[in-house]
mmCIF file of the N, C-alpha and C atoms, coordinates in Angstrom:
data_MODEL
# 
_entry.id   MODEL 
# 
loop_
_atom_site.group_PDB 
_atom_site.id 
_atom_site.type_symbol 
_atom_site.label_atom_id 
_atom_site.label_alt_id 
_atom_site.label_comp_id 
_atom_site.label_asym_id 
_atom_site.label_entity_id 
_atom_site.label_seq_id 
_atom_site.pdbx_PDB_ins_code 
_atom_site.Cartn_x 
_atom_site.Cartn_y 
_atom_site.Cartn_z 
_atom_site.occupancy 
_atom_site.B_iso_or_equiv 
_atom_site.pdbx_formal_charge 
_atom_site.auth_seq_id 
_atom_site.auth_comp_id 
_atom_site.auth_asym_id 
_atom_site.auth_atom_id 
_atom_site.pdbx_PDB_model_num 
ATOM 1   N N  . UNK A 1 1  ? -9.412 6.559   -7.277  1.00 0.00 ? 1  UNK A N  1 
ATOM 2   C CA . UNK A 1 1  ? -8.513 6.851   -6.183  1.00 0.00 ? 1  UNK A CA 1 
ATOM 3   C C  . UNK A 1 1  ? -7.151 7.218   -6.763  1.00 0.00 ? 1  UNK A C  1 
ATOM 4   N N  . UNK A 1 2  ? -6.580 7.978   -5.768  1.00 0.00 ? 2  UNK A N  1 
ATOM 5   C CA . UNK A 1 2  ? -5.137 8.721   -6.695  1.00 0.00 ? 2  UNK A CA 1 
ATOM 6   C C  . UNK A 1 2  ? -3.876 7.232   -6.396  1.00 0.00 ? 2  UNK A C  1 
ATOM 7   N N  . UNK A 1 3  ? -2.926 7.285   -7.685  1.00 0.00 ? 3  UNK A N  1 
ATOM 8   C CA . UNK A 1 3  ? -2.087 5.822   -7.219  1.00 0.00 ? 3  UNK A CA 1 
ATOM 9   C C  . UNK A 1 3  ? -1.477 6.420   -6.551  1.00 0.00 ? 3  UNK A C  1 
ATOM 10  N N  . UNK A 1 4  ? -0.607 7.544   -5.845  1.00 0.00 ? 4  UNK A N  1 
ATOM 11  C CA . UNK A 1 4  ? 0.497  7.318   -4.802  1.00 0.00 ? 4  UNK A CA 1 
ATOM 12  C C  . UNK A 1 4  ? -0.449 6.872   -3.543  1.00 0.00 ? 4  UNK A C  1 
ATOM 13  N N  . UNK A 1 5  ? -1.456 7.009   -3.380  1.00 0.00 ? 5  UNK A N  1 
ATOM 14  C CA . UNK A 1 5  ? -2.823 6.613   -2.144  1.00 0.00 ? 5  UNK A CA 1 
ATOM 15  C C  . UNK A 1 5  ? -2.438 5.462   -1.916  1.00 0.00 ? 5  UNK A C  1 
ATOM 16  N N  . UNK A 1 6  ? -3.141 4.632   -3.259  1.00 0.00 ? 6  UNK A N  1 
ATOM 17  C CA . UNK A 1 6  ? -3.220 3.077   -3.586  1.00 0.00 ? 6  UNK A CA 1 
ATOM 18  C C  . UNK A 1 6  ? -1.967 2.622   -2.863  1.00 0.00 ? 6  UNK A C  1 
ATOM 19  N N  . UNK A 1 7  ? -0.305 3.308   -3.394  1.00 0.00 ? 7  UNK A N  1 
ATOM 20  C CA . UNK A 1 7  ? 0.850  2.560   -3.424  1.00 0.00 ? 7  UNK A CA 1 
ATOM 21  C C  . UNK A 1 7  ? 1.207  2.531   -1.394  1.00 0.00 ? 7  UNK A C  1 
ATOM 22  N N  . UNK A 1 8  ? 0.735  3.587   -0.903  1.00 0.00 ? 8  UNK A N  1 
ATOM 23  C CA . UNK A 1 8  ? 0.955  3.714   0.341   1.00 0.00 ? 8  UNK A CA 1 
ATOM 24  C C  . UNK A 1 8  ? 0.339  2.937   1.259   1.00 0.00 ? 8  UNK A C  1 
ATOM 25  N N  . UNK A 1 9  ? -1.139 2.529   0.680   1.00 0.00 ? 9  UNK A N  1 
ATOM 26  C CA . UNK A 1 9  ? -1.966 1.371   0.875   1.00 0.00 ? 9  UNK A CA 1 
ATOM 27  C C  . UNK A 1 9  ? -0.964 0.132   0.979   1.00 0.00 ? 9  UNK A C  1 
ATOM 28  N N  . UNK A 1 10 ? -0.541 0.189   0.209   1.00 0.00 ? 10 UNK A N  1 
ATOM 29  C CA . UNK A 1 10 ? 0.239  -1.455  -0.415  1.00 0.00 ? 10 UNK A CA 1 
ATOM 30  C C  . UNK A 1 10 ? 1.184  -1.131  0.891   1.00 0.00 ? 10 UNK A C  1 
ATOM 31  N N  . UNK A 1 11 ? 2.051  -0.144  0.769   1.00 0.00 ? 11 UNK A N  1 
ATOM 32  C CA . UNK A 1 11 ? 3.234  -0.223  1.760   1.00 0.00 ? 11 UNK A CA 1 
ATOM 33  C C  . UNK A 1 11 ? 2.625  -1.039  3.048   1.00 0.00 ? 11 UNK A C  1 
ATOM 34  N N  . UNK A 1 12 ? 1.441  0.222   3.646   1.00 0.00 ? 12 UNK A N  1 
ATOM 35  C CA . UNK A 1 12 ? 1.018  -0.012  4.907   1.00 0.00 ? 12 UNK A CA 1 
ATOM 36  C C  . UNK A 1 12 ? 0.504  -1.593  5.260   1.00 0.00 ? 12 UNK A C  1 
ATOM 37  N N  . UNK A 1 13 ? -0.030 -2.327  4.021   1.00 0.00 ? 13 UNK A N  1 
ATOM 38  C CA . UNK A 1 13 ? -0.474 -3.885  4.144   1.00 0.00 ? 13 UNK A CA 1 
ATOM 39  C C  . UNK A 1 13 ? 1.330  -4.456  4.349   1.00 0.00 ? 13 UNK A C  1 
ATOM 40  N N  . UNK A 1 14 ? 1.727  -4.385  3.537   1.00 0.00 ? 14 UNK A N  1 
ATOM 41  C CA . UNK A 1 14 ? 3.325  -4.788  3.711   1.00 0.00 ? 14 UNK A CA 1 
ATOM 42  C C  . UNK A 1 14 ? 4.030  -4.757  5.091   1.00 0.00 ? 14 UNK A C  1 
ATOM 43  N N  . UNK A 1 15 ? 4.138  -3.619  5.811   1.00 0.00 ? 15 UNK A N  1 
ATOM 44  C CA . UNK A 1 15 ? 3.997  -3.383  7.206   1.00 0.00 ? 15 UNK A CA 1 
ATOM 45  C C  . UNK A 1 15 ? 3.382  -4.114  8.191   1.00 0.00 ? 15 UNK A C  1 
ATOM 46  N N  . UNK A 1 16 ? 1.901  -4.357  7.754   1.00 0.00 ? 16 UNK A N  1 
ATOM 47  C CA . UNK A 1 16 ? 0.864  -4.908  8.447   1.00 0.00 ? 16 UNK A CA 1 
ATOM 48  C C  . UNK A 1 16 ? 1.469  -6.649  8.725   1.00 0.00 ? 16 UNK A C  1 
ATOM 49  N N  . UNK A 1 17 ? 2.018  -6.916  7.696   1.00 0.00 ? 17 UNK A N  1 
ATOM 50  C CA . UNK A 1 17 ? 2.214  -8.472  7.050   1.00 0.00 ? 17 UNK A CA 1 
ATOM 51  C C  . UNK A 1 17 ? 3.223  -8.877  7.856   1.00 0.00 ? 17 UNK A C  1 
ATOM 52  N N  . UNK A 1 18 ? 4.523  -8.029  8.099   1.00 0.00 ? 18 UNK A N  1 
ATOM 53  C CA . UNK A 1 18 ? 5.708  -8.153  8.834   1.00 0.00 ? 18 UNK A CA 1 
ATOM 54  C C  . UNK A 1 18 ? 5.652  -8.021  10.554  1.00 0.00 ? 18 UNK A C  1 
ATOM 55  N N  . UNK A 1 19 ? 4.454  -7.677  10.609  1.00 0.00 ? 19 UNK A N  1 
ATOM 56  C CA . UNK A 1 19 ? 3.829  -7.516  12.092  1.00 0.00 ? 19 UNK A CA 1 
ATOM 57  C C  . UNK A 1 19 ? 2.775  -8.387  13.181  1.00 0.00 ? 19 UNK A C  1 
ATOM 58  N N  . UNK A 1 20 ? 2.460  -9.226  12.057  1.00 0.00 ? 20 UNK A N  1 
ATOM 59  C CA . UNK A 1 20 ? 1.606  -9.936  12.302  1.00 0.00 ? 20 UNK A CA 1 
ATOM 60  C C  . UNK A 1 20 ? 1.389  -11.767 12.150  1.00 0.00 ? 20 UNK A C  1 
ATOM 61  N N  . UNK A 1 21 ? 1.450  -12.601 12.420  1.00 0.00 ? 21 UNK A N  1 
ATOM 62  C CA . UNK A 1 21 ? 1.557  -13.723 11.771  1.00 0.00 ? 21 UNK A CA 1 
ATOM 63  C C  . UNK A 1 21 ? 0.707  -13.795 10.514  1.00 0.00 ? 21 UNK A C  1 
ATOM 64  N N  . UNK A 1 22 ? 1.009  -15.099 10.007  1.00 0.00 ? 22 UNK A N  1 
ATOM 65  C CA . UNK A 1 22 ? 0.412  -15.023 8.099   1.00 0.00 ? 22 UNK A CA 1 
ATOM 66  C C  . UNK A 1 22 ? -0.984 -15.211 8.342   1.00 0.00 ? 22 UNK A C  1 
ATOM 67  N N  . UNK A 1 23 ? -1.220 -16.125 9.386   1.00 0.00 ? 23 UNK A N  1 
ATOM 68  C CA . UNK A 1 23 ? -3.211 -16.314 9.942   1.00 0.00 ? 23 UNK A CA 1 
ATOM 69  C C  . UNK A 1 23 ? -3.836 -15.103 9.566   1.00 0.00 ? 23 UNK A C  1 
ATOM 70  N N  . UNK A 1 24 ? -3.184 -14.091 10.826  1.00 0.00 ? 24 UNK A N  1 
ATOM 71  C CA . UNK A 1 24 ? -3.545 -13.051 11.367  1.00 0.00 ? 24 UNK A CA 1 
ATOM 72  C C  . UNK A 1 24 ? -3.703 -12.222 10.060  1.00 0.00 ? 24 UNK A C  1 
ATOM 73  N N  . UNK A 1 25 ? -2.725 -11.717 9.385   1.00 0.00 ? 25 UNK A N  1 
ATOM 74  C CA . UNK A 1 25 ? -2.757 -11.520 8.452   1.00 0.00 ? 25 UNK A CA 1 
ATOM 75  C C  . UNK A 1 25 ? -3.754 -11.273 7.406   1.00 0.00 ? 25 UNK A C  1 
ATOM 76  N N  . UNK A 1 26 ? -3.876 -12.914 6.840   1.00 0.00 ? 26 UNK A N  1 
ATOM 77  C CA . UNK A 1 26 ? -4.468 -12.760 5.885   1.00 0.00 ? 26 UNK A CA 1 
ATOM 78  C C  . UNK A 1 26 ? -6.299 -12.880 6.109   1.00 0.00 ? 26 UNK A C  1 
ATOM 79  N N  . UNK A 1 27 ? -6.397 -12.978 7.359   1.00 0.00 ? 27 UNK A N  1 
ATOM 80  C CA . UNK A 1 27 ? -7.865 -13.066 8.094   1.00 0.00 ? 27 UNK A CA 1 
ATOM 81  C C  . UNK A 1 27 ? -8.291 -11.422 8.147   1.00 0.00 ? 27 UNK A C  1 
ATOM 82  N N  . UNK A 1 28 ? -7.137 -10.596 8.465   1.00 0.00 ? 28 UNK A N  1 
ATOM 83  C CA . UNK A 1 28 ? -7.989 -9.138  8.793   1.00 0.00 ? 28 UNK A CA 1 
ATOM 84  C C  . UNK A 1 28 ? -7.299 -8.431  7.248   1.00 0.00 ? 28 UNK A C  1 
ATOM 85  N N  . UNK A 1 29 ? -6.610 -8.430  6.550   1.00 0.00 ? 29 UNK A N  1 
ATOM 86  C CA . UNK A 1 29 ? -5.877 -8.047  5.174   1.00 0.00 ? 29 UNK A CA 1 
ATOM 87  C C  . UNK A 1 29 ? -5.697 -8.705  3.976   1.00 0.00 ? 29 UNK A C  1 
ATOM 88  N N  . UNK A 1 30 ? -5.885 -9.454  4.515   1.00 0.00 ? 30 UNK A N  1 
ATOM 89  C CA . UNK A 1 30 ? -5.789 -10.907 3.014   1.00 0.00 ? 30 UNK A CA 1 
ATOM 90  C C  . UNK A 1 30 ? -7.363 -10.252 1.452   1.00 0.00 ? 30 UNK A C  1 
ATOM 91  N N  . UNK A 1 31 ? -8.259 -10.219 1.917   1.00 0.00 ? 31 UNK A N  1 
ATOM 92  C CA . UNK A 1 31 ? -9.223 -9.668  0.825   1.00 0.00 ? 31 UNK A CA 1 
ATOM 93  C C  . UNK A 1 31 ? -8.805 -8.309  0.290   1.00 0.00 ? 31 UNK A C  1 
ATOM 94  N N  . UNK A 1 32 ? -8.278 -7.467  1.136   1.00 0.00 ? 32 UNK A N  1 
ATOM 95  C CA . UNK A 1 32 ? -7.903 -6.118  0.390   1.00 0.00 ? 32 UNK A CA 1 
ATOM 96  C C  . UNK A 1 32 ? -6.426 -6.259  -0.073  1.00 0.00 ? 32 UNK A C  1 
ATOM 97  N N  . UNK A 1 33 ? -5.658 -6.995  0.182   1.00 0.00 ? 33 UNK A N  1 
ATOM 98  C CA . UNK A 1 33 ? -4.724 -7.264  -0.667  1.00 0.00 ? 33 UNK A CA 1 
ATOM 99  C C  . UNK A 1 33 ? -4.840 -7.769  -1.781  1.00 0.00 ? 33 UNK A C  1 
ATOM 100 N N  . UNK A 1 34 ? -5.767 -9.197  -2.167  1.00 0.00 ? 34 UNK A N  1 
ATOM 101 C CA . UNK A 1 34 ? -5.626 -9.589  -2.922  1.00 0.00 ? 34 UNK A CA 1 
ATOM 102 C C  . UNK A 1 34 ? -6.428 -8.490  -4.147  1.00 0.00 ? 34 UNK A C  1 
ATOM 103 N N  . UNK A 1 35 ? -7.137 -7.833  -3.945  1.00 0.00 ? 35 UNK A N  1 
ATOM 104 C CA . UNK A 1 35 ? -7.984 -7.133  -4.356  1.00 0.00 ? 35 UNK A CA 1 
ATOM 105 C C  . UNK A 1 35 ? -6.945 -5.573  -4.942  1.00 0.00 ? 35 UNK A C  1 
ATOM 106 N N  . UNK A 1 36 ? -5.899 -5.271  -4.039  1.00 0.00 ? 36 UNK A N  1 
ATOM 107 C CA . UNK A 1 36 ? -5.666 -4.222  -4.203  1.00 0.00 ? 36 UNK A CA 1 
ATOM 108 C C  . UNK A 1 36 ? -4.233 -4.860  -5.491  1.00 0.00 ? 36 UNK A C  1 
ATOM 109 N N  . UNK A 1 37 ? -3.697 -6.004  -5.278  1.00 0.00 ? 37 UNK A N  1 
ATOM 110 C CA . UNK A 1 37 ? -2.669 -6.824  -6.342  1.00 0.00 ? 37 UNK A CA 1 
ATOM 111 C C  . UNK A 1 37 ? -3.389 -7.115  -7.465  1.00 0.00 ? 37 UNK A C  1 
ATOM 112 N N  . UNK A 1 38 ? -4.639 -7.745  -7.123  1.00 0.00 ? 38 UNK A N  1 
ATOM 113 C CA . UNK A 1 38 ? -4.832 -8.619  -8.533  1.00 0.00 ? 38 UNK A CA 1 
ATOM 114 C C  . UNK A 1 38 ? -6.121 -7.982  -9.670  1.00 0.00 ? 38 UNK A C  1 
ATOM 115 N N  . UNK A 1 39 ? -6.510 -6.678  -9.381  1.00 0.00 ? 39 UNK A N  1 
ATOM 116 C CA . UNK A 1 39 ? -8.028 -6.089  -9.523  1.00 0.00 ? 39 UNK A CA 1 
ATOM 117 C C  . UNK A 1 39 ? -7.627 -4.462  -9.688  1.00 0.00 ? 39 UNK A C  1 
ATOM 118 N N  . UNK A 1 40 ? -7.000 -3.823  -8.648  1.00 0.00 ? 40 UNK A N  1 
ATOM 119 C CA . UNK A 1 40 ? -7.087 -2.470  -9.008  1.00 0.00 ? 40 UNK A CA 1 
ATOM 120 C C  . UNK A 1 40 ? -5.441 -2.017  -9.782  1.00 0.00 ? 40 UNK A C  1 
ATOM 121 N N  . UNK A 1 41 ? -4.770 -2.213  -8.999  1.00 0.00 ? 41 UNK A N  1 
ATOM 122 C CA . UNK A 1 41 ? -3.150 -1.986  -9.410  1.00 0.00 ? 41 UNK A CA 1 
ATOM 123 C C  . UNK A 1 41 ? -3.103 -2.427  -11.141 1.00 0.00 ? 41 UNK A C  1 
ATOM 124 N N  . UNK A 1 42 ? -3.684 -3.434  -11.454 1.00 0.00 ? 42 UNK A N  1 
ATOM 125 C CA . UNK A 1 42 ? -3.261 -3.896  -12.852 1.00 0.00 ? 42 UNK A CA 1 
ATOM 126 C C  . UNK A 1 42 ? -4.226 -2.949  -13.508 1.00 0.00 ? 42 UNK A C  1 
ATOM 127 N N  . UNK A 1 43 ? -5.227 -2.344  -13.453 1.00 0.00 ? 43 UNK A N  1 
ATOM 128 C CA . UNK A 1 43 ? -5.926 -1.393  -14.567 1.00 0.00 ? 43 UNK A CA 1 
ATOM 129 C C  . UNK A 1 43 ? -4.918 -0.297  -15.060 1.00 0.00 ? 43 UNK A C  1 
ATOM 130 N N  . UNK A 1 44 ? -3.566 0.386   -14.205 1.00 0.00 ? 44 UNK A N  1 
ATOM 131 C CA . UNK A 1 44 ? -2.805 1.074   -14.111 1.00 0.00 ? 44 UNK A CA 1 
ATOM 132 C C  . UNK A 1 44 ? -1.602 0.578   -15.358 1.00 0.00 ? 44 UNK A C  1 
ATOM 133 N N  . UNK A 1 45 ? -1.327 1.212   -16.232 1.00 0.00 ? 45 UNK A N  1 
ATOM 134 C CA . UNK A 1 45 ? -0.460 0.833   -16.477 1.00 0.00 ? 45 UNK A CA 1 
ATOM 135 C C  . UNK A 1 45 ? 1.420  0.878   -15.769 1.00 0.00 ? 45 UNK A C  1 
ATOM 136 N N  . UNK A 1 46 ? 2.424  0.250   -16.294 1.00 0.00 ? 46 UNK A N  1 
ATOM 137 C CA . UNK A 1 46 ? 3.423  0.199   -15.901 1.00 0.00 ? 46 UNK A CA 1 
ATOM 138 C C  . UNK A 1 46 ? 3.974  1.346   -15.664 1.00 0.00 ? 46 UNK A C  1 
ATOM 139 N N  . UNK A 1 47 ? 3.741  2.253   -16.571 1.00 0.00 ? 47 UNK A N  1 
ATOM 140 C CA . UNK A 1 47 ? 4.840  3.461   -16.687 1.00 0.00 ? 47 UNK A CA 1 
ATOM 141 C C  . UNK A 1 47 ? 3.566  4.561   -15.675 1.00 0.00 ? 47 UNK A C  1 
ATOM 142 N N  . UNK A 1 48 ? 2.648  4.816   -15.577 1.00 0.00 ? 48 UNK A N  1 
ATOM 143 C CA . UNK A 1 48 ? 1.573  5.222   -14.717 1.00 0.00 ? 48 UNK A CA 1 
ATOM 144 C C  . UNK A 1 48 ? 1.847  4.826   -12.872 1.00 0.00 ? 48 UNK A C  1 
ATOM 145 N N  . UNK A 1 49 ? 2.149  3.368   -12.756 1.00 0.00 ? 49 UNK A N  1 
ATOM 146 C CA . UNK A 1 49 ? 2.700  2.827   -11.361 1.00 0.00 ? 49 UNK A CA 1 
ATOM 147 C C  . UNK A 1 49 ? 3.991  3.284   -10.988 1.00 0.00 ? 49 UNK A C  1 
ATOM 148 N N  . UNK A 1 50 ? 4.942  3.429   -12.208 1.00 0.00 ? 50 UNK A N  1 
ATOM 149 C CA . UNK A 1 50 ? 6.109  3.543   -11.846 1.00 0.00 ? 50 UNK A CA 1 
ATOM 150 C C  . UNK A 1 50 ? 6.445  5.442   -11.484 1.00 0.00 ? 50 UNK A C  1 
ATOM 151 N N  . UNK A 1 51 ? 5.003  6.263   -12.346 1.00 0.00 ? 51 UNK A N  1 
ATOM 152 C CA . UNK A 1 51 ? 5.009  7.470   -12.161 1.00 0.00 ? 51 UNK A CA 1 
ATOM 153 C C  . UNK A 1 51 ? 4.911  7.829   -10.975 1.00 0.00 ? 51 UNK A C  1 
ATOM 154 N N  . UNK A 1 52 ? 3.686  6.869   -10.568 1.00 0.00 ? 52 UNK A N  1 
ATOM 155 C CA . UNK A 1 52 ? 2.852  7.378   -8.853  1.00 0.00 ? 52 UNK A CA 1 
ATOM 156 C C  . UNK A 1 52 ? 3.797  6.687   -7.711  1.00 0.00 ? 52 UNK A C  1 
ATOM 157 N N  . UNK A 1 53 ? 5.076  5.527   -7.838  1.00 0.00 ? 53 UNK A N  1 
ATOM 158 C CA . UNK A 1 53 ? 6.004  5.220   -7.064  1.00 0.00 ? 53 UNK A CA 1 
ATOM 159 C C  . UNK A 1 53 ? 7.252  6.343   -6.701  1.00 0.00 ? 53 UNK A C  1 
ATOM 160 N N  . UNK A 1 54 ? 7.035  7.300   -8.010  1.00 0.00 ? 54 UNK A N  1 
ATOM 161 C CA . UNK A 1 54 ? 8.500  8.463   -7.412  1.00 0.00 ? 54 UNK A CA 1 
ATOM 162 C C  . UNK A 1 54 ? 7.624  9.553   -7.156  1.00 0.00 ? 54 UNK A C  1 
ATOM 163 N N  . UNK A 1 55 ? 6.562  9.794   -7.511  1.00 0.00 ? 55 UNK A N  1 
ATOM 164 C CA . UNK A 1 55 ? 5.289  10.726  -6.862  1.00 0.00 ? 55 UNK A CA 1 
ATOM 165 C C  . UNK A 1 55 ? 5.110  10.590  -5.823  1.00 0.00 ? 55 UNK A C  1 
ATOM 166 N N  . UNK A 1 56 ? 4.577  9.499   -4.721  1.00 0.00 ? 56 UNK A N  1 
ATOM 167 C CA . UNK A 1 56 ? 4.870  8.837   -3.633  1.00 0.00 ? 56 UNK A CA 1 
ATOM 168 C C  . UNK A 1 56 ? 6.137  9.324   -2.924  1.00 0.00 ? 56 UNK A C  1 
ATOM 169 N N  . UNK A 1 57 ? 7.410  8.716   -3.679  1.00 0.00 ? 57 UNK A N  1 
ATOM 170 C CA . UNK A 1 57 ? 8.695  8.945   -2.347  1.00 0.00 ? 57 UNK A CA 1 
ATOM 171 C C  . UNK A 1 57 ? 8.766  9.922   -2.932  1.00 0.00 ? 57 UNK A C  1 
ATOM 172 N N  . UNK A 1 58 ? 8.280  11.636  -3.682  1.00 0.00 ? 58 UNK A N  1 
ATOM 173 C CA . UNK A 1 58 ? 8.927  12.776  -3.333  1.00 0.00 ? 58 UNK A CA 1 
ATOM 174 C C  . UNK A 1 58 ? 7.940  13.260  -2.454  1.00 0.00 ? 58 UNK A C  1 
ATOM 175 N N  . UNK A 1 59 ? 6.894  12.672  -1.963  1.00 0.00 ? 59 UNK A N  1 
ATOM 176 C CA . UNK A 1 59 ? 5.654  13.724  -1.134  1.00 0.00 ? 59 UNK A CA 1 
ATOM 177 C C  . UNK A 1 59 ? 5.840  12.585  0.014   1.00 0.00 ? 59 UNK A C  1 
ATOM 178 N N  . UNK A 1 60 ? 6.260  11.755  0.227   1.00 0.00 ? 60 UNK A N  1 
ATOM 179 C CA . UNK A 1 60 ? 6.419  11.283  1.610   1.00 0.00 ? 60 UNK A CA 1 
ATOM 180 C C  . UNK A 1 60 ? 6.929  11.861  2.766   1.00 0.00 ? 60 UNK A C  1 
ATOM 181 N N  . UNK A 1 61 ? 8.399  12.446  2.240   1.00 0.00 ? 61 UNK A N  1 
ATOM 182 C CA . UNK A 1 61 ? 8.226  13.291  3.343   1.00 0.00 ? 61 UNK A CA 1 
ATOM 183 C C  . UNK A 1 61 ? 7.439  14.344  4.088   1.00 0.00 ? 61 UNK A C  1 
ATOM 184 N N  . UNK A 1 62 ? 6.535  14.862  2.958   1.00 0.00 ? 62 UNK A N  1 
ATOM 185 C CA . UNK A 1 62 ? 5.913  15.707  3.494   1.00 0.00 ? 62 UNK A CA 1 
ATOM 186 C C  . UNK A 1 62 ? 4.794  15.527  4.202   1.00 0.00 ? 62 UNK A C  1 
ATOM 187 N N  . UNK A 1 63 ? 4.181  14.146  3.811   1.00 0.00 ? 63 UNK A N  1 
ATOM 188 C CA . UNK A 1 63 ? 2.835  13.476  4.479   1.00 0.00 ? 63 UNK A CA 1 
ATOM 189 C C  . UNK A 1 63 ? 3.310  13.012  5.584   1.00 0.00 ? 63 UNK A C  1 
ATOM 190 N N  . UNK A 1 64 ? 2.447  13.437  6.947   1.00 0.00 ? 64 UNK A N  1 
ATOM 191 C CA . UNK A 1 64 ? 2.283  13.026  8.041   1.00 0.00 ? 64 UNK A CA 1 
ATOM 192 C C  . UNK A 1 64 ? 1.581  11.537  8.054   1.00 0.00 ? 64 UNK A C  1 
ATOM 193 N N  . UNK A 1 65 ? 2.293  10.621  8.963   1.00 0.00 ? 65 UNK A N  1 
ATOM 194 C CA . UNK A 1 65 ? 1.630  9.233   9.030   1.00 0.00 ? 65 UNK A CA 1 
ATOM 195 C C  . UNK A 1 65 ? 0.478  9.307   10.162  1.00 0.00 ? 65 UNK A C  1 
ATOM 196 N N  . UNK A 1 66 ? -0.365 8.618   9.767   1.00 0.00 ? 66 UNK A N  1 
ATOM 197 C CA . UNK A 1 66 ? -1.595 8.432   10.484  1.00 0.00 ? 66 UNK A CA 1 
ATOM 198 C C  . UNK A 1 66 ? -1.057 7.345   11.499  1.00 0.00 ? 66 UNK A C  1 
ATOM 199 N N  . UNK A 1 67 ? -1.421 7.388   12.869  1.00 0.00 ? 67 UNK A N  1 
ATOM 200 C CA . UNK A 1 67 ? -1.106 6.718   14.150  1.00 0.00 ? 67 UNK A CA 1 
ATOM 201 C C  . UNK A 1 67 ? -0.762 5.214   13.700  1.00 0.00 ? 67 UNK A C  1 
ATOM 202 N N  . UNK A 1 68 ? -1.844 4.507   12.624  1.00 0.00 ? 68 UNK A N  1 
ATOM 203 C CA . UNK A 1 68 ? -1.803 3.011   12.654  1.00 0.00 ? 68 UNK A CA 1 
ATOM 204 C C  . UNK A 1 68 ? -0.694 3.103   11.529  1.00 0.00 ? 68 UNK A C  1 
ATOM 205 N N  . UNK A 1 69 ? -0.585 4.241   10.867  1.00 0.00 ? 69 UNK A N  1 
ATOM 206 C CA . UNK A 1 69 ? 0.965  4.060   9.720   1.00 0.00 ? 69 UNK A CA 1 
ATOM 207 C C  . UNK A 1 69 ? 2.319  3.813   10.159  1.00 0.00 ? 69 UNK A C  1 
ATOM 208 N N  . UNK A 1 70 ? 2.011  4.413   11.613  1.00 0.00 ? 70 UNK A N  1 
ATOM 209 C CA . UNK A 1 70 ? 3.474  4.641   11.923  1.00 0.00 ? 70 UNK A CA 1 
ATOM 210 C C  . UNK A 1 70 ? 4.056  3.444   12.541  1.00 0.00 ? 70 UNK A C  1 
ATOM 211 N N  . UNK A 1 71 ? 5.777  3.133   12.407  1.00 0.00 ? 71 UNK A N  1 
ATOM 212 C CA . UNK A 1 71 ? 6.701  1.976   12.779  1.00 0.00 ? 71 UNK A CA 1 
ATOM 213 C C  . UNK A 1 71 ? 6.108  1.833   14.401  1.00 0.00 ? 71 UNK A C  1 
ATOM 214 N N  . UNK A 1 72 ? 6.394  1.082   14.738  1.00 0.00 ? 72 UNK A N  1 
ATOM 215 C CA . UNK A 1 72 ? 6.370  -0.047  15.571  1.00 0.00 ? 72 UNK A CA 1 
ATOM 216 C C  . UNK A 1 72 ? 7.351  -0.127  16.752  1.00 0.00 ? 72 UNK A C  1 
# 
């Protein structure tokens, strides 16, 4: 999977987290988080994450958010 994908993933759980109580949370997001922190993100190296984080915010603007992406 491409990392600015992955990193937008992360945002959108982050989002998800601030929206929801921690139950709620970690009952419908809790496995793909921990999964997406502790399992896929670390095969990446540092300077690779930190590539696909300014890769990410220069194509954000241009990516349209999908209905469940968008603020609240």
């Amino acid at each position: 999977m491409d990392r600015p994908v992955l990193l937008r993933l992360k945002e959108y759980f982050s989002r998800q987290a601030q929206q929801m109580t921690t139950g709620q949370f970690l009952r419908i997001f809790g496995p793909y988080t921990a999964r997406l922190d502790e399992d896929v993100l670390p095969r990446f190296g540092p300077a690779a994450i930190e590539a696909a984080t300014r890769q990410s915010a220069e194509s954000a603007a241009f990516l349209p958010l999908h209905l469940e992406e968008q603020p609240q």
